[in-house]
C-alpha positions in Angstrom: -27.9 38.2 73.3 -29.8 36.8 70.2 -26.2 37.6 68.1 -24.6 35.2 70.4 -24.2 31.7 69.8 -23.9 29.3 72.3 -19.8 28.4 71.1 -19.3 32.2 71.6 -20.8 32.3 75.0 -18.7 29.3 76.0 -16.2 30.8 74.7 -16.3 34.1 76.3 -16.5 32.1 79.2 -14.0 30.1 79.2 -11.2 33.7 77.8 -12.8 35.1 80.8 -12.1 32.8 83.5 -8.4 31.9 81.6 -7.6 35.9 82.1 -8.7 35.7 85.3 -6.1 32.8 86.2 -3.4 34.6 84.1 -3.8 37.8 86.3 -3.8 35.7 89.7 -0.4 33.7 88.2 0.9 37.1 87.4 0.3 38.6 90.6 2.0 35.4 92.3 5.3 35.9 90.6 5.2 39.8 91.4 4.8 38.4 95.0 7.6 35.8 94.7 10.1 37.8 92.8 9.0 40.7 95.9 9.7 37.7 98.8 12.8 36.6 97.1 14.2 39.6 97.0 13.6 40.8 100.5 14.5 37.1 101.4 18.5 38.0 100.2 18.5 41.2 101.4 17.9 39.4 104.8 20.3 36.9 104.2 23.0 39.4 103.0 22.5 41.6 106.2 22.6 38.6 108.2 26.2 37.5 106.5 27.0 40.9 106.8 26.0 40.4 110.9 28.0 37.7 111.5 31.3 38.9 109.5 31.0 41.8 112.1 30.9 39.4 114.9 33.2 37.4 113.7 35.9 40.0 113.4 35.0 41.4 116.7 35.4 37.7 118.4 38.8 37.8 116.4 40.2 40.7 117.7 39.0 39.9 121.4 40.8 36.8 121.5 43.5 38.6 119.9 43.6 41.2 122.6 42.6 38.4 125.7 46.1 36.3 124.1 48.1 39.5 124.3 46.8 40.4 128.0 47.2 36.7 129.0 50.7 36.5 127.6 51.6 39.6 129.6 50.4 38.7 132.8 52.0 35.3 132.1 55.6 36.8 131.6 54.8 38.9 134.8 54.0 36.1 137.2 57.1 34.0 135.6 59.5 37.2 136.2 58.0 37.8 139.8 58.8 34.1 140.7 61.8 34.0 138.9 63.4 37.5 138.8 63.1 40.3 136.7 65.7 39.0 134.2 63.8 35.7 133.8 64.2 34.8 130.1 66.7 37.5 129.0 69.6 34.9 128.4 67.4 32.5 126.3 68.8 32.4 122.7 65.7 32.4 119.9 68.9 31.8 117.4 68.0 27.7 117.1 70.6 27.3 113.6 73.8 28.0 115.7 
């Protein structure tokens, strides 16, 4: 301790506590970079989630539309006759 100046103490003290704070700020970003990443993981399962749903809806609506049109033409053609609609042209340029 008699080698030691008073400067060099100060100033072992002062590289001590600055490695200290470097060490904490390092292991903050190692956290961060961590949170971030399991952050858009989540996110991309969750877009992943609601493409999935979103097709699903699709196609149910797709399917309800197709049922709804069939019952439709089956109430029109047990009101109206089996035949209901056969003589309608779709040719609209002649």
């Amino acid at each position: 301790m008699d080698t030691y100046t008073l400067y060099d103490l100060i100033y072992e003290y002062h590289d001590k506590v600055e490695r200290i704070i470097a060490s904490e700020e390092v292991f903050e970003l190692n956290a961060d970079k961590i949170e971030e990443g399991q952050e858009k993981e989540t996110l991309d399962w969750v877009l992943e989630e609601e493409r999935k749903d979103l097709e699903k809806a699709e196609a149910a609506k797709a399917k309800k539309e197709t049922e709804d049109e069939k019952w439709m033409l089956q109430q029109l053609k047990e009101e109206f006759g089996d035949d209901f609609g056969d003589d309608i042209s779709t040719d609209f340029e002649g």
